[in-house]
C-alpha positions in Angstrom: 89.6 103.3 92.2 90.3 99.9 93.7 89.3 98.3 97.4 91.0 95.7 99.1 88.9 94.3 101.9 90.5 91.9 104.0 88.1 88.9 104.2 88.6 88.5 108.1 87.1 92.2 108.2 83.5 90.9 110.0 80.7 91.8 107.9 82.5 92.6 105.0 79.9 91.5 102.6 77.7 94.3 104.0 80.4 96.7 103.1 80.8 95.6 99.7 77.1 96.3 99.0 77.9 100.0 99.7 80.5 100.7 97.4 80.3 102.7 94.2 79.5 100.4 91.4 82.7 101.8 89.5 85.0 101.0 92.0 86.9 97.8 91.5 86.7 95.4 95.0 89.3 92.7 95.4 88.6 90.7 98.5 91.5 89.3 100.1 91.9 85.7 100.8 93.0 84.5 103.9 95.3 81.4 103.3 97.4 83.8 100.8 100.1 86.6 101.0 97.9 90.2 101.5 100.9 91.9 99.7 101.1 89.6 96.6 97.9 89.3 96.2 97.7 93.4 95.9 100.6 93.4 94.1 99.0 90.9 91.9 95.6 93.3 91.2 97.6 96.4 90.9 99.7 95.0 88.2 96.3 93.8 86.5 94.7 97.2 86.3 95.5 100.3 84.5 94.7 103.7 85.5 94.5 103.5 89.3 94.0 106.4 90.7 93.5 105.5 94.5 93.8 102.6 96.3 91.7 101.3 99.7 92.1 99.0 102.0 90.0 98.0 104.6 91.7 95.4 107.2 92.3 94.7 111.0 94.6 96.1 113.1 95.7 98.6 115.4 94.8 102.7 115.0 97.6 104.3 113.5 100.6 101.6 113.3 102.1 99.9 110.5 103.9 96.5 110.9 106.6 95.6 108.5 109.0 92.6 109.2 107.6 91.9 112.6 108.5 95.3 113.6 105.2 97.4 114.9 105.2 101.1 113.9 103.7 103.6 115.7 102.2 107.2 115.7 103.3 107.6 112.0 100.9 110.3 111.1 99.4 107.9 109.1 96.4 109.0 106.9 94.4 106.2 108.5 90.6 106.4 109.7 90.0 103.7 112.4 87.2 102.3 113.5 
């Protein structure tokens, strides 16, 4: 397993403490491209199973090219 935390994600340090110590946490930097840089870890891992990511945002859209997504049925748990 492999979790992505955003680094704007307040608190996220807290979070971190609480995961499983086998799971693989790549926290995402701000002043660089979210996709590339999980594109990046992905291609340097082997044997991913399932993949997390915990950002901001907006329950249950998706944004791609500046176009906003909604009510996608989206397996997303917001908080």
């Amino acid at each position: 397993m492999i979790l992505f935390i955003d680094s704007k994600v307040e608190n996220y340090h807290h979070l971190i403490s609480q995961v499983d110590p086998q799971t693989k946490v790549v926290i995402l930097q701000p002043n660089q491209n979210g996709i590339d840089q999980i594109s990046k870890s992905l291609g340097e891992c082997c044997d991913v199973d399932t993949v997390h990511i915990i950002s901001h945002g907006v329950c249950n859209c998706w944004l791609k090219s500046g176009i906003i997504y909604k009510n996608l049925g989206l397996s997303v748990l917001c908080y």
